[in-house]
Backbone of each chain as ProteinMPNN parsed JSONL, in Angstrom:
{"seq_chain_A": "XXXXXXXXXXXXXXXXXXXXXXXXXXXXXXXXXXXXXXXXXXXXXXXXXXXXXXXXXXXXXXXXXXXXXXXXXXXXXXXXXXXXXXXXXXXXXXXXXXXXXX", "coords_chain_A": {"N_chain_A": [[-12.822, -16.532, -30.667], [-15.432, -18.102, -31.121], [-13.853, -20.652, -30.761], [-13.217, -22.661, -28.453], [-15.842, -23.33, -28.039], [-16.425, -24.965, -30.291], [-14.741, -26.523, -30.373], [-15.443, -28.442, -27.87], [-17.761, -29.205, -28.535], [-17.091, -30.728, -30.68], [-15.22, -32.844, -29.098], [-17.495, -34.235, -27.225], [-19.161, -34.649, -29.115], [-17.319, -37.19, -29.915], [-15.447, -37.112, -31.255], [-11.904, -37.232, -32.645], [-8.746, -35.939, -33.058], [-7.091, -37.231, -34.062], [-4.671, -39.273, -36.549], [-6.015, -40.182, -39.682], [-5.54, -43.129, -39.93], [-6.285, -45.333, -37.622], [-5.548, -48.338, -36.484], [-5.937, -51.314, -34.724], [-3.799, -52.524, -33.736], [-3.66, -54.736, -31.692], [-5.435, -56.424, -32.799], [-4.773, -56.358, -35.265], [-2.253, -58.311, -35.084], [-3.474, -60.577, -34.864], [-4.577, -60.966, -37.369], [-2.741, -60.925, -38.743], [-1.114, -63.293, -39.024], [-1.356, -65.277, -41.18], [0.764, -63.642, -42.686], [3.388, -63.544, -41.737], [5.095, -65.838, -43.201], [5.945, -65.133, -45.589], [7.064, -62.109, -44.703], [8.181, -61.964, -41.878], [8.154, -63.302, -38.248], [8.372, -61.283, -36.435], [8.403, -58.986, -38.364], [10.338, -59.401, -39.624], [11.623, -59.787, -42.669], [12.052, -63.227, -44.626], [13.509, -63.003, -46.859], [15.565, -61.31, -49.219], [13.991, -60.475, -51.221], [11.922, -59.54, -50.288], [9.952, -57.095, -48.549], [11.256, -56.087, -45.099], [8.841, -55.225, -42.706], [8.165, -54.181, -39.672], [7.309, -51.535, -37.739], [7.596, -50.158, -40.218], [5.9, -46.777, -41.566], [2.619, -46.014, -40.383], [0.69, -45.346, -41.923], [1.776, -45.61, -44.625], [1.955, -48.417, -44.867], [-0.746, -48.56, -44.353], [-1.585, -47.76, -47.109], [-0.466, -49.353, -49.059], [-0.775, -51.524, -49.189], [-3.968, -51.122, -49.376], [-3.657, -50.415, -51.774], [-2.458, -52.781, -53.185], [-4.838, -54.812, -52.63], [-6.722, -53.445, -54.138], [-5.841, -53.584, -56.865], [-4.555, -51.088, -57.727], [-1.475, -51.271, -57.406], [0.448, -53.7, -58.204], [0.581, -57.379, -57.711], [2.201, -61.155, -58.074], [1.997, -61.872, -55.254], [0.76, -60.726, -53.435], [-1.054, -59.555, -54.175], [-3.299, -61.61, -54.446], [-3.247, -61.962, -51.878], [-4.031, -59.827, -50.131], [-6.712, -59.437, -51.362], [-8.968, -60.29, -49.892], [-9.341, -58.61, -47.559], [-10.483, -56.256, -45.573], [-11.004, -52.596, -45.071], [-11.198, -52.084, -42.293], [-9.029, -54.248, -41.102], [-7.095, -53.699, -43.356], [-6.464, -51.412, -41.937], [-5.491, -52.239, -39.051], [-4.036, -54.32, -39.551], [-1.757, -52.699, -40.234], [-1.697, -50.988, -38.543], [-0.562, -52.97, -36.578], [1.703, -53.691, -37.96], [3.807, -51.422, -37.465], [3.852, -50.873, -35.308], [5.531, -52.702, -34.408], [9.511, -53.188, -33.293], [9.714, -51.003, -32.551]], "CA_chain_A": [[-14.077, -16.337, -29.929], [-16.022, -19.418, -31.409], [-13.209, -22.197, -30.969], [-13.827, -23.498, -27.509], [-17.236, -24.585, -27.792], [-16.588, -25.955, -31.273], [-13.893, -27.96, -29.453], [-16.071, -28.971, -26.704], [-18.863, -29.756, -29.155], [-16.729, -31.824, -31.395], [-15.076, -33.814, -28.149], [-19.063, -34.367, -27.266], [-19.701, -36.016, -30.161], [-16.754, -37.883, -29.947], [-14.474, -36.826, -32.645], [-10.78, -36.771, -32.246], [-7.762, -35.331, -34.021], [-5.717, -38.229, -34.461], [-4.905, -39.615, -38.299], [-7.225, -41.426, -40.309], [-5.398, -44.705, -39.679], [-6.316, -45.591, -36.332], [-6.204, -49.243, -36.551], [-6.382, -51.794, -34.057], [-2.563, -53.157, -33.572], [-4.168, -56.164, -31.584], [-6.184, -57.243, -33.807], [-3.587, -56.942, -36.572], [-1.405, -59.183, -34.908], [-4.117, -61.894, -35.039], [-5.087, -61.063, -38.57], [-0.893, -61.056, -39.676], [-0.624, -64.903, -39.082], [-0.64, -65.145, -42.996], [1.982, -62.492, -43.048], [4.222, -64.132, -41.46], [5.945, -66.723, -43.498], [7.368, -64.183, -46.006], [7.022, -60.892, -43.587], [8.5, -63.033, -40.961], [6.86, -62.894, -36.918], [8.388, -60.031, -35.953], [8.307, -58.098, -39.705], [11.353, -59.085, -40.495], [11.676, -60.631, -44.165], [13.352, -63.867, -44.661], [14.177, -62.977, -48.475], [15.678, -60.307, -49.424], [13.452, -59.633, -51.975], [10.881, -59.126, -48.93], [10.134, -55.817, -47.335], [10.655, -55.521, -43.548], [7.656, -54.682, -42.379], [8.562, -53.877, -38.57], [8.079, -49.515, -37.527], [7.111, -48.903, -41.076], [4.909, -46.398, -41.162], [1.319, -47.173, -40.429], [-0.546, -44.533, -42.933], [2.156, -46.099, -45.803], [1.628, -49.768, -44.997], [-2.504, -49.299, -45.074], [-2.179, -47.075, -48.434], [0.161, -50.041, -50.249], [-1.998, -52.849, -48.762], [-5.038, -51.234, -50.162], [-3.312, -50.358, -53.472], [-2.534, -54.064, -53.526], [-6.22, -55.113, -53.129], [-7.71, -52.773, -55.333], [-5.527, -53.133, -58.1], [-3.191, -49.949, -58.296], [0.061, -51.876, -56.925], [0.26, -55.556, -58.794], [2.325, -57.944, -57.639], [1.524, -62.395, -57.862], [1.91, -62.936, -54.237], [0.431, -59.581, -52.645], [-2.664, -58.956, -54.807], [-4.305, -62.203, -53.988], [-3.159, -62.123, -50.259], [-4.739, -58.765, -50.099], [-8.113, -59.246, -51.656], [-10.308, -60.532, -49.308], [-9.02, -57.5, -46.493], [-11.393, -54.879, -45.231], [-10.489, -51.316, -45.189], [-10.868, -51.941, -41.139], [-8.628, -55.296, -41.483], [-5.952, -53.128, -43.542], [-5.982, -50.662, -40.807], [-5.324, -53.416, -38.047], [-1.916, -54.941, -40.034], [-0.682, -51.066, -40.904], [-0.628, -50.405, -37.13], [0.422, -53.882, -36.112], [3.318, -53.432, -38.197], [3.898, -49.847, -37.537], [4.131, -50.794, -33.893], [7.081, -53.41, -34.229], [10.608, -52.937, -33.095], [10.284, -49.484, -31.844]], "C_chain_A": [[-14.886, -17.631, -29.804], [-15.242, -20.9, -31.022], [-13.534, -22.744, -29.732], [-15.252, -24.021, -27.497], [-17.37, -25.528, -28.891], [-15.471, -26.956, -31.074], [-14.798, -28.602, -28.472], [-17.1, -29.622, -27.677], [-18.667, -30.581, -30.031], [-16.519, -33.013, -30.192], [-16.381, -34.528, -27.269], [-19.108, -35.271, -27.822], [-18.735, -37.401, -30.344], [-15.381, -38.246, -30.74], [-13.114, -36.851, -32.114], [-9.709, -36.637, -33.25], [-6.951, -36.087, -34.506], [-5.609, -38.185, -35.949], [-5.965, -40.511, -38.522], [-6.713, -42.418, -40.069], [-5.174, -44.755, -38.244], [-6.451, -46.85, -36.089], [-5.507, -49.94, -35.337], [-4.846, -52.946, -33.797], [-2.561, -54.862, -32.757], [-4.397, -57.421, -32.43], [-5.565, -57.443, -34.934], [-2.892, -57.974, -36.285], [-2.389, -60.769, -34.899], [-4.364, -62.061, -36.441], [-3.393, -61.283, -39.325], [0.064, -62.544, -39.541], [-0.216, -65.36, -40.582], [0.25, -64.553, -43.746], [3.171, -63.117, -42.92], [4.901, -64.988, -42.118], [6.544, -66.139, -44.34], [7.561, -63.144, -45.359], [8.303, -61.378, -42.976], [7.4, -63.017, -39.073], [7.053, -62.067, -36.646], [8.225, -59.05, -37.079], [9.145, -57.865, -40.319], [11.524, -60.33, -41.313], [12.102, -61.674, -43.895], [13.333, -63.493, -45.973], [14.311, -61.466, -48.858], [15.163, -59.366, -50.191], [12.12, -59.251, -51.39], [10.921, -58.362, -48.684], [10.113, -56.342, -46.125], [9.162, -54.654, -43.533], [7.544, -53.688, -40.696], [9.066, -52.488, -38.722], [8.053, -49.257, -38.99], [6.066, -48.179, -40.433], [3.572, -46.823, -41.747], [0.548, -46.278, -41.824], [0.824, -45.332, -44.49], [1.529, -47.534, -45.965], [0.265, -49.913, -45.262], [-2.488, -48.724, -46.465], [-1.853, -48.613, -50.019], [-0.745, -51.362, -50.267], [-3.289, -52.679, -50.003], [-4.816, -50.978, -51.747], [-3.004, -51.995, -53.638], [-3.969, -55.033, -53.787], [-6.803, -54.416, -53.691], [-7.006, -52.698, -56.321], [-4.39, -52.055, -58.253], [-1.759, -50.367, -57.994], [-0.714, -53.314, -57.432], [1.634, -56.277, -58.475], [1.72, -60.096, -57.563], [1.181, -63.099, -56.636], [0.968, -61.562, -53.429], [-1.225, -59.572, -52.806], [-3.832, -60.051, -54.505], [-4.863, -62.133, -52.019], [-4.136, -60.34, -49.776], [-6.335, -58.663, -50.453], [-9.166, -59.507, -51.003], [-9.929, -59.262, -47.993], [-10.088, -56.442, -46.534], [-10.683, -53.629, -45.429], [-10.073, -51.58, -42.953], [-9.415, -53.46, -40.721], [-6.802, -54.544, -41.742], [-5.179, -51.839, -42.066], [-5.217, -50.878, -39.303], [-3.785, -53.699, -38.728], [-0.943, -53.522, -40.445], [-0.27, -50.478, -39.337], [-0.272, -51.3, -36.439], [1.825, -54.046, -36.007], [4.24, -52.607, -38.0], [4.664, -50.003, -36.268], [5.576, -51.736, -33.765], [8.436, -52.812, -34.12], [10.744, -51.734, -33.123], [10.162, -49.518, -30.323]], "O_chain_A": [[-15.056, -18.204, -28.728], [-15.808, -21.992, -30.982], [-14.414, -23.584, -29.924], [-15.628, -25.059, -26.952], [-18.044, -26.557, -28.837], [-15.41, -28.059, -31.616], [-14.55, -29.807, -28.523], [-17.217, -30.83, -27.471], [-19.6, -31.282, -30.423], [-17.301, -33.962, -30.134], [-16.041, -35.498, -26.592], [-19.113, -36.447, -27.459], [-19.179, -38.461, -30.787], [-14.627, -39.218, -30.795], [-13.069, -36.442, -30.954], [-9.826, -37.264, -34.303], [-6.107, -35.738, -35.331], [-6.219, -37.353, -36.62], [-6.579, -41.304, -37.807], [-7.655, -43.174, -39.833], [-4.156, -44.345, -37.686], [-7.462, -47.047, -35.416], [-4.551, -49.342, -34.844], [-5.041, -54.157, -33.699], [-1.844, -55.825, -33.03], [-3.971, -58.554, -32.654], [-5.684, -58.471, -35.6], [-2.783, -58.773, -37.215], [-1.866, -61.883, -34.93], [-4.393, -63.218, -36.861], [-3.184, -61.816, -40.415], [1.237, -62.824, -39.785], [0.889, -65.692, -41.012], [0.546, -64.711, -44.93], [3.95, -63.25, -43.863], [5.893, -65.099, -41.398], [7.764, -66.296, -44.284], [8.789, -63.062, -45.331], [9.385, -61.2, -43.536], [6.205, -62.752, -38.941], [6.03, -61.432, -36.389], [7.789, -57.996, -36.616], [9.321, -56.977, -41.152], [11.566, -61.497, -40.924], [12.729, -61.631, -42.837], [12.544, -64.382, -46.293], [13.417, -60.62, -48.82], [15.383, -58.155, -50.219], [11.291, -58.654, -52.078], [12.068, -58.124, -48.307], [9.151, -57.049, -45.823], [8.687, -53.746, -44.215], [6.902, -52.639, -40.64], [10.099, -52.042, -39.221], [8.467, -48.133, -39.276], [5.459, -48.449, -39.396], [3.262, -47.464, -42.751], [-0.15, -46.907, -42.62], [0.165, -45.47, -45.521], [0.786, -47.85, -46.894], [-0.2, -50.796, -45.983], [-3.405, -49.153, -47.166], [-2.396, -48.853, -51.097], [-1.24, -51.981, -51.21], [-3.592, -53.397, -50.955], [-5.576, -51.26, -52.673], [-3.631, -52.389, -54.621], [-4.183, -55.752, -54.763], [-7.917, -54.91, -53.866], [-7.288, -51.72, -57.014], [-3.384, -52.292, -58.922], [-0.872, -49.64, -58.441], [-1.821, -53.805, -57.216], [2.836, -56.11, -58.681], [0.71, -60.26, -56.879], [0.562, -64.154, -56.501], [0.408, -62.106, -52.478], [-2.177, -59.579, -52.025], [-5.005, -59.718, -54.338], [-5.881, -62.191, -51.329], [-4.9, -60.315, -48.811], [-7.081, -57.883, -49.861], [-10.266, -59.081, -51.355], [-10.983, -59.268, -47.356], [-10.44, -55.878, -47.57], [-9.625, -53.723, -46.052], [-8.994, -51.309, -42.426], [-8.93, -53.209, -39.618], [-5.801, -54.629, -41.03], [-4.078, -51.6, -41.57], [-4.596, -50.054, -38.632], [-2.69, -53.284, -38.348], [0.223, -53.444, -40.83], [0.733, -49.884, -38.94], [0.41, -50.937, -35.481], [2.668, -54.285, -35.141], [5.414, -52.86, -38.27], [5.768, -49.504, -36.052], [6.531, -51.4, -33.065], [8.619, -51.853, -34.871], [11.739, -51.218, -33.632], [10.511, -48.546, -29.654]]}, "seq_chain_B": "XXXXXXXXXXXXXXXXXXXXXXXXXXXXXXXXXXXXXXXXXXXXXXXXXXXXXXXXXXXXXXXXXXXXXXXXXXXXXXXXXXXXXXXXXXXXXXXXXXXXXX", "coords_chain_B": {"N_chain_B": [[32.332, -85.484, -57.735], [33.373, -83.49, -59.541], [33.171, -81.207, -58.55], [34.708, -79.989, -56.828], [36.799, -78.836, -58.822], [35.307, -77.086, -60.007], [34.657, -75.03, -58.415], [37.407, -73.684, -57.575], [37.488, -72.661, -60.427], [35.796, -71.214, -60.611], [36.404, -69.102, -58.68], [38.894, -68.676, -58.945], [38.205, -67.046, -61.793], [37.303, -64.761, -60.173], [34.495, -64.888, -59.695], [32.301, -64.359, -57.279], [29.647, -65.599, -54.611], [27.676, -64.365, -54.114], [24.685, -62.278, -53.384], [22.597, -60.633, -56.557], [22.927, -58.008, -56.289], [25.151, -55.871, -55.293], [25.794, -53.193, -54.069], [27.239, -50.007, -54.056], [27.893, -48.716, -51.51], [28.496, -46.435, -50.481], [28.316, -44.444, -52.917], [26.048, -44.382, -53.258], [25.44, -42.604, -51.286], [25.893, -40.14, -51.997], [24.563, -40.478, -54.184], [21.481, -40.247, -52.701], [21.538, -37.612, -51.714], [18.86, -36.389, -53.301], [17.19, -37.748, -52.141], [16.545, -37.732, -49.748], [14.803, -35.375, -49.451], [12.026, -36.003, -48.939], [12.219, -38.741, -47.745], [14.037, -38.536, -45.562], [16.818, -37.743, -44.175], [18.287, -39.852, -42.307], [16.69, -42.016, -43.729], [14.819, -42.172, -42.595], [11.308, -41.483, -42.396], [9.618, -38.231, -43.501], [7.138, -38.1, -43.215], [3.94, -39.638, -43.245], [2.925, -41.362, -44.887], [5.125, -41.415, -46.317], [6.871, -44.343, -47.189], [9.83, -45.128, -44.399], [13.315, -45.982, -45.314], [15.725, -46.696, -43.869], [17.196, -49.711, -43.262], [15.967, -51.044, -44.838], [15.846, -54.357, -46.421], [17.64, -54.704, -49.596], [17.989, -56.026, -51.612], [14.914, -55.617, -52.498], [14.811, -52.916, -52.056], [16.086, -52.047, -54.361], [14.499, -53.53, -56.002], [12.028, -52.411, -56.494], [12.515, -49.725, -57.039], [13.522, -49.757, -59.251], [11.389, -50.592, -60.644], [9.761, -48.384, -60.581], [11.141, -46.586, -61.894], [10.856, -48.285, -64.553], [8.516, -48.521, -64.939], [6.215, -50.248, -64.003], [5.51, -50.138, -61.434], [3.923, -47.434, -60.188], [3.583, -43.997, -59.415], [2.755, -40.285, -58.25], [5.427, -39.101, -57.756], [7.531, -40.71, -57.265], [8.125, -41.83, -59.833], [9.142, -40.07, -61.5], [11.651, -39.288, -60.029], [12.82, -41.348, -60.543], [13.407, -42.192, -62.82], [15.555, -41.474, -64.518], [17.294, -42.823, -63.634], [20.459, -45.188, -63.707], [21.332, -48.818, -63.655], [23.203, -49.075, -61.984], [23.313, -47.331, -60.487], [20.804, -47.347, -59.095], [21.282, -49.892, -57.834], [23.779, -48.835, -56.213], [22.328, -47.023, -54.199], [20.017, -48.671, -53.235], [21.951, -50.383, -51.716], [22.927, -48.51, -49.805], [20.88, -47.09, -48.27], [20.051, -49.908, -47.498], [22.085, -50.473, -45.626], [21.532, -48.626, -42.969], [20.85, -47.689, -39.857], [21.167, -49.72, -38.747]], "CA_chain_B": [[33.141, -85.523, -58.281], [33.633, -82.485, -60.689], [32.563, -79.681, -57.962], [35.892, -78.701, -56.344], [37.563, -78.009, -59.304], [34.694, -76.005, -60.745], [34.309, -74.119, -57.238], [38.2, -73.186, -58.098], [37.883, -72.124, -61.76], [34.729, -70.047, -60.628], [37.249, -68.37, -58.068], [39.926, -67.889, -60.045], [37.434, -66.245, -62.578], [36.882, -63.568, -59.482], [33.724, -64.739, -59.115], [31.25, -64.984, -56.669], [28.594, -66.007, -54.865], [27.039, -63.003, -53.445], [23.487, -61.677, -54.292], [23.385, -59.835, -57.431], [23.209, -56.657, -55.708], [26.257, -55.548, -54.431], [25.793, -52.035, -54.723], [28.502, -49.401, -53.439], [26.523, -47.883, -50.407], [29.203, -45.047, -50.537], [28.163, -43.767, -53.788], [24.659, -44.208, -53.111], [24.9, -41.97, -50.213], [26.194, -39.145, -52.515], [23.279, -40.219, -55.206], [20.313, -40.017, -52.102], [20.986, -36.236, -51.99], [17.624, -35.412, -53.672], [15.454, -38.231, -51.91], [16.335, -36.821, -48.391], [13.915, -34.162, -48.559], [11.036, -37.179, -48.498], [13.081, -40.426, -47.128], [14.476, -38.021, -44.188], [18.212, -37.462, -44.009], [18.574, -41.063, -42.345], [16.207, -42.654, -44.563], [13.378, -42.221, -41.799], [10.898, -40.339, -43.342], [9.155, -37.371, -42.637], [5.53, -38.211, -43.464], [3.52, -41.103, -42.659], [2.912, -41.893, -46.411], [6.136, -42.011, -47.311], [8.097, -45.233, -46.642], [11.37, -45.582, -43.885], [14.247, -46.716, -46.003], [16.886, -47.164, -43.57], [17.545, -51.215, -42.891], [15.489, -52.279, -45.675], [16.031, -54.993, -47.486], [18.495, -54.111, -50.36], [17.469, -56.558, -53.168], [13.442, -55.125, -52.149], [15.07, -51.606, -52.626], [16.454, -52.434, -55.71], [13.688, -53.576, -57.296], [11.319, -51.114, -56.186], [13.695, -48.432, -57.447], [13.479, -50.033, -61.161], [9.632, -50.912, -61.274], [9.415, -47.026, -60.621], [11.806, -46.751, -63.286], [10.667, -48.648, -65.681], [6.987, -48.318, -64.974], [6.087, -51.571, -63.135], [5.331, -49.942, -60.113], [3.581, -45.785, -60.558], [3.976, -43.523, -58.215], [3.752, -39.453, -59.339], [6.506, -38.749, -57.63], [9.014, -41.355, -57.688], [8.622, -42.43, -61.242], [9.909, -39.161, -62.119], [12.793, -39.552, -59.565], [13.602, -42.718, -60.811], [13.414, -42.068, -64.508], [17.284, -40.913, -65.012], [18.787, -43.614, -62.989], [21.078, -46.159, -64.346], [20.773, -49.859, -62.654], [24.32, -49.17, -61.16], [22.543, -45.866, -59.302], [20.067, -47.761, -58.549], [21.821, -50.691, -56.716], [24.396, -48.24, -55.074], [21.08, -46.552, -53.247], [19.836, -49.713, -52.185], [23.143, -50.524, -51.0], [23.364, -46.732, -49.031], [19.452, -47.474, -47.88], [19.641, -50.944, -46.28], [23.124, -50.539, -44.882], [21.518, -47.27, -42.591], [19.908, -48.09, -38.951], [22.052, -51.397, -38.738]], "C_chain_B": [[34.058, -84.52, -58.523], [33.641, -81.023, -59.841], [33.619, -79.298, -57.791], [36.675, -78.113, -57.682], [37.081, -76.9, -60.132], [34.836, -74.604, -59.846], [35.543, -72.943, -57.557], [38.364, -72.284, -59.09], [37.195, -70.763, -61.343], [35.796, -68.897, -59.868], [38.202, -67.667, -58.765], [39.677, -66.631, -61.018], [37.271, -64.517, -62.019], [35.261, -63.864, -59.605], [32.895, -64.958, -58.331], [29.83, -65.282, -56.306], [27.304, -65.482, -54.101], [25.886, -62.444, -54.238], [24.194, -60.642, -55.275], [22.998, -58.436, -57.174], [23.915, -56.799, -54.969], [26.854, -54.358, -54.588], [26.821, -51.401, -53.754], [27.588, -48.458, -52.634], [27.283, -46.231, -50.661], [29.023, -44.284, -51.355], [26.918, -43.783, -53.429], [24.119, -43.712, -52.18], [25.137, -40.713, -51.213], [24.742, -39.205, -53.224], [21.922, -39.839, -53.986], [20.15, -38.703, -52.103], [19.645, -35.896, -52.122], [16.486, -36.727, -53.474], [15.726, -38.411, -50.443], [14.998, -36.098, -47.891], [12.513, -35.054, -48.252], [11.283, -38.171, -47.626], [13.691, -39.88, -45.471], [16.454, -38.594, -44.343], [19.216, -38.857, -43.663], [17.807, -41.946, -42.764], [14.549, -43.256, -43.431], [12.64, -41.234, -42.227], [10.006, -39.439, -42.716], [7.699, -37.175, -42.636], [5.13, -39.636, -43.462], [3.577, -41.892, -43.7], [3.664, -42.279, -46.881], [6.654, -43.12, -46.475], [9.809, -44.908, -45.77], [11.922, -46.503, -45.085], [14.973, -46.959, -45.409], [16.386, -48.784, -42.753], [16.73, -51.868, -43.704], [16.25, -53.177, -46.644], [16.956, -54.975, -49.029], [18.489, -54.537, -51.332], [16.047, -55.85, -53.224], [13.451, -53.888, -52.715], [14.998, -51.636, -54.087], [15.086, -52.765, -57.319], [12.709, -52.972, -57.569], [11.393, -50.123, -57.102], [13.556, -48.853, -59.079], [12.077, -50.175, -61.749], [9.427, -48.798, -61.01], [9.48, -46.642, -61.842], [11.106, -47.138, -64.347], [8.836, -48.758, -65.925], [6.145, -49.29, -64.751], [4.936, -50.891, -62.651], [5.093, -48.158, -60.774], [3.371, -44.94, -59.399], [4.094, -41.817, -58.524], [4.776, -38.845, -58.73], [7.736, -39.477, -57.724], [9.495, -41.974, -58.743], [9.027, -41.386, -62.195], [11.33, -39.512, -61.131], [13.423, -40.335, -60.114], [14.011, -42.486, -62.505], [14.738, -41.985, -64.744], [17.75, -41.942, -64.443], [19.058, -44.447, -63.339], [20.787, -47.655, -63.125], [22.02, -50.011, -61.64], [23.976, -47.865, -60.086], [22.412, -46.466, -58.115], [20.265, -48.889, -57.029], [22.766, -50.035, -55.944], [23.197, -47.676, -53.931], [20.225, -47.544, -52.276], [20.608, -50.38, -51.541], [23.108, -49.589, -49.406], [22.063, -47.513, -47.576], [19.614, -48.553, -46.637], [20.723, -50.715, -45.301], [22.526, -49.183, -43.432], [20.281, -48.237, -41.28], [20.431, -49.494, -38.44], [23.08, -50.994, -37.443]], "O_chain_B": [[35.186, -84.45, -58.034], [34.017, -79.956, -60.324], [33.929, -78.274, -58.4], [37.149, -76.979, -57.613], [37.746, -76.067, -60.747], [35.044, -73.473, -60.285], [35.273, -71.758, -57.753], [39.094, -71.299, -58.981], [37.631, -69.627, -61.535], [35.989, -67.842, -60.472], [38.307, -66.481, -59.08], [40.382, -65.631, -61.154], [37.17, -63.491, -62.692], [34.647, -62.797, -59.607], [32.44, -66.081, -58.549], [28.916, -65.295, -57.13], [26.301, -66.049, -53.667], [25.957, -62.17, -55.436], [25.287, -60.076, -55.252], [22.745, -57.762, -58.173], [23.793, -57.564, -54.012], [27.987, -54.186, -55.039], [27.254, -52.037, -52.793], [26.762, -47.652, -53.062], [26.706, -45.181, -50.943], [29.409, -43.156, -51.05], [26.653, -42.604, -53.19], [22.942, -43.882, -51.86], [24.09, -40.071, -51.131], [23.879, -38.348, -53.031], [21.203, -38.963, -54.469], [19.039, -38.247, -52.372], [19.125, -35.19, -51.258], [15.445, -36.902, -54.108], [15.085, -39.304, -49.887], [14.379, -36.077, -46.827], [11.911, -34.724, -47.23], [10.475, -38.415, -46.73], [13.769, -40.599, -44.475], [16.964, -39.69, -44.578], [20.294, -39.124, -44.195], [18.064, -43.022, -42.224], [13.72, -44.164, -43.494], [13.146, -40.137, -42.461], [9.584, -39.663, -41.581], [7.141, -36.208, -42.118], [5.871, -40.602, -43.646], [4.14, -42.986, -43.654], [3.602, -43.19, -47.707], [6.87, -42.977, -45.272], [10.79, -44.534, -46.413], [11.327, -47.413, -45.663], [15.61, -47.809, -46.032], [15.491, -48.931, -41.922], [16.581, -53.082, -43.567], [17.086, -52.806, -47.468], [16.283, -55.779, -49.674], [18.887, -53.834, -52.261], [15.963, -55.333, -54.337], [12.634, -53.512, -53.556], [14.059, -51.318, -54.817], [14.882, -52.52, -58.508], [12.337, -52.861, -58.738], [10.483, -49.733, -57.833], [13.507, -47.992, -59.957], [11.695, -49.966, -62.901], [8.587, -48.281, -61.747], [8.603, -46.403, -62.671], [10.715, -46.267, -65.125], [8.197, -49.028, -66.942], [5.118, -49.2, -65.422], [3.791, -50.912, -63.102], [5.854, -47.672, -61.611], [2.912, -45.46, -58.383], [5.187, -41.496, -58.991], [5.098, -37.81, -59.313], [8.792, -39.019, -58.159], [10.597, -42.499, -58.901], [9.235, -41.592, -63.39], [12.164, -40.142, -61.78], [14.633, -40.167, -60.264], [15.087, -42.762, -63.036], [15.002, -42.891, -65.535], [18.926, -42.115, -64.762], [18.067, -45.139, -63.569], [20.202, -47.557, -62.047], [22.008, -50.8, -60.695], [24.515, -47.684, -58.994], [22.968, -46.478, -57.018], [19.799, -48.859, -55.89], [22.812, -50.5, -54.805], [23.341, -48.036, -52.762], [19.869, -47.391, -51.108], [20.116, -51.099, -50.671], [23.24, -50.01, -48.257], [22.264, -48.112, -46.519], [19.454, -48.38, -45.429], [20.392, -50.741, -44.115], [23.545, -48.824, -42.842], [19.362, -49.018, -41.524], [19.78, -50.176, -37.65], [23.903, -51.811, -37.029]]}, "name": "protein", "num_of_chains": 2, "seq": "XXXXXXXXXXXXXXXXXXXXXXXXXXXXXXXXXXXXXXXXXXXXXXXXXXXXXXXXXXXXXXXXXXXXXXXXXXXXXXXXXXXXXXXXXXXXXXXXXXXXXXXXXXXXXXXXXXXXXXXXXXXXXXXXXXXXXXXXXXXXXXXXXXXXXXXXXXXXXXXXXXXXXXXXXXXXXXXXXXXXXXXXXXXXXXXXXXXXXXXXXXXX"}
């Protein structure tokens, strides 16, 4: 009875259904210049002890990111490269990477 | 001077000079069985959260797969998965894993 206008009155305000990581795949690719030399440019590693990064998914890549800057994932090369990142920042390199080689 | 005939002995020895993962993908398709129902059947997964495994990296796997293990790396689901597995599992799976999507 009620759902159409509380659809209409959410799309109003502006709301939409997508996932919480909606980030900005542009703008990642400007912010993933520092990624790049172990990543690689497209997201693929050079060392094997590198993840690919290229078409992960984007809601994993912002959760490990931000577990890397806050502490819950430790690692010597991650945790610094991570710390100065926004939450909007992480969201930007999770669907940069997300978006590669699909 | 001294190299070729070391290069030899090493040969002779049987050994080489191949990362030290050189896991048996074939067994480590039998062991993935029970990380299908997350990882997805071809190691694409079925939730955003979880990590794609097929074409990663296979030393990356590897060590992943042991910081779970050994409690590095926490996780509450895969540091119970991981708990039982030997490091010969372990490297057949990251064997199975990267070889998949290639």
């Amino acid at each position: 009875m009620y759902k159409l206008p509380i659809i209409i009155a959410l799309a109003t305000l502006g709301l939409s259904f997508s996932p919480a990581q909606a980030g900005d795949a542009a703008a990642g690719k400007i912010k993933a210049a520092s990624c790049a030399a172990c990543h690689g440019a497209t997201g693929i590693s050079a060392n094997d002890m590198w993840p690919n990064l290229a078409g992960q998914k984007e809601g994993y890549l912002a959760l490990q990111i931000k577990a890397f800057r806050d502490g819950t994932r430790k690692n010597p090369m991650m945790s610094p490269m991570a710390a100065g990142l926004s939450d909007a920042d992480i969201d930007n390199l999770a669907a940069y990477y997300a978006s590669l080689g699909k």
